[in-house]
N, C-alpha and C positions, 0 to 999 in steps of 0.2 A: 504494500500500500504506500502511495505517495504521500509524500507531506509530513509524516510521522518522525519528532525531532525528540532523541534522548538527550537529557539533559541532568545532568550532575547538581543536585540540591544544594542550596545553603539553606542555613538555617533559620531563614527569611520563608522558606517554603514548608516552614512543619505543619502548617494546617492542612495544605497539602497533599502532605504523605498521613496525616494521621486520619485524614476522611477515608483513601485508599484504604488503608488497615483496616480501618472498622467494617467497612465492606466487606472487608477477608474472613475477617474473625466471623460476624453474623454467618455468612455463608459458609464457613465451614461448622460454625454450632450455633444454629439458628433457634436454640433453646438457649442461649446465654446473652440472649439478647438484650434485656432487663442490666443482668452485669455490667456487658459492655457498653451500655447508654450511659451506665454510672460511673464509668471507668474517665477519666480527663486522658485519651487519648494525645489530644494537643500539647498539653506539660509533658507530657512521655517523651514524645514527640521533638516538643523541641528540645528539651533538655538533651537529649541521643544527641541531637545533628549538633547542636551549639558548640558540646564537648568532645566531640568529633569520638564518640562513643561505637556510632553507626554512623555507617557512608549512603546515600540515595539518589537512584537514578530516577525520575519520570519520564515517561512516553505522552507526547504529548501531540495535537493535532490541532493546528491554530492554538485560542485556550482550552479547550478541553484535556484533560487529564485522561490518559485512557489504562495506563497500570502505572506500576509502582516498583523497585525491586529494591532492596535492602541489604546492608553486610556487615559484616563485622568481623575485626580480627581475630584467630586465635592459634595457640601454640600447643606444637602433642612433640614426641621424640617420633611416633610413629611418623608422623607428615612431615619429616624432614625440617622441624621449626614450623615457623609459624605459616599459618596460610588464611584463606578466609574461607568463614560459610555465609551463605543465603541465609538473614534470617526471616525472609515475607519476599512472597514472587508473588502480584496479583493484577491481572487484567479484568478489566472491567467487562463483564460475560458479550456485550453485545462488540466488544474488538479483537473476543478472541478466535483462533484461524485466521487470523490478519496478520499474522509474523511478529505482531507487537510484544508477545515473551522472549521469541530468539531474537529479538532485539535491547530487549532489555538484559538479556543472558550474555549478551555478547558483551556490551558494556560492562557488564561487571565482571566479565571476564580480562577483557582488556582492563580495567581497575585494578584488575590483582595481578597483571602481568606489570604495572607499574610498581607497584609495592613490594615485589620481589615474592608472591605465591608461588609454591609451586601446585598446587591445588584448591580446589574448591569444591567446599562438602556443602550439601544442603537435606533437608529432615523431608520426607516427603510420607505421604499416607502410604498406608499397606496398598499393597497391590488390586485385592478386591476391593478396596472403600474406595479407589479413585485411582481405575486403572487408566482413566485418559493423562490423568496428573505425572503417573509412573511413566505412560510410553515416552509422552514429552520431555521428560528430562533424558530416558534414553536415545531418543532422538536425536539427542542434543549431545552425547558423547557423555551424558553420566553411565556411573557404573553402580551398580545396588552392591553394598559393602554392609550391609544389616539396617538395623531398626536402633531404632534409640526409644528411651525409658526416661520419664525424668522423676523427679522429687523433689517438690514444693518444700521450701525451706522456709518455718513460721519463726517469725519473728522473737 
């Protein structure tokens, strides 16, 4: 698709990226929808980008916003030092099949090929809950290395 211009956030753009998210989050747990209304998305949001916490790319088409992708650093001995993962890949349902993911994949691939990555991990659903989710990142030259588990750490 023509026209479609990635763009490197600052931290001028958190509302932004934190309307994309919320989009995300409802659609992938659209029972937690109550939460995430009560959630200040926007202070998340820009506090991330300000403190260069998370990095963000928009896809964008004139003004409209049409996804979003997110990243952040991190470090294992496994991945050679540090690398990045995805943490939020989201187009907006009515531009996706318009190339507007692998375009935003690709930007944040060239991100990490700046910052000296030599990889890039992202969380993605199990195979059956969102097998269109899975093909696309193989698509895309990911490789499925397991699942991850997390644990909500209370205060």
């Amino acid at each position: 698709m023509r026209n479609i211009e990635i763009v490197k956030v600052s931290s001028g753009d958190f509302q932004d990226v934190a309307e994309l998210i919320k989009s995300l989050l409802i659609e992938l747990e659209p029972s937690a929808i109550e939460e995430i209304e009560n959630t200040n998305l926007n202070v998340i949001a820009k506090d991330l980008l300000t403190n260069s916490k998370i990095w963000a790319f928009l896809a964008k088409k004139d003004t409209v916003n049409m996804g979003v992708v997110t990243l952040h650093e991190c470090a294992a001995i496994y991945a050679g030092g540090v690398f990045g993962e995805i943490s939020e890949l989201y187009v907006k349902p009515e531009f996706r099949s318009l190339q507007v993911g692998e375009l935003l994949l690709s930007s944040a691939i060239e991100y990490g090929k700046s910052r000296g990555w030599k990889r890039l991990e992202v969380g993605s659903p199990p195979t059956n809950e969102s097998p269109r989710t899975f093909k696309f990142y193989e698509k895309q030259g990911f490789q499925c290395t397991g699942s991850r588990l997390r644990f909500l750490i209370q205060p």
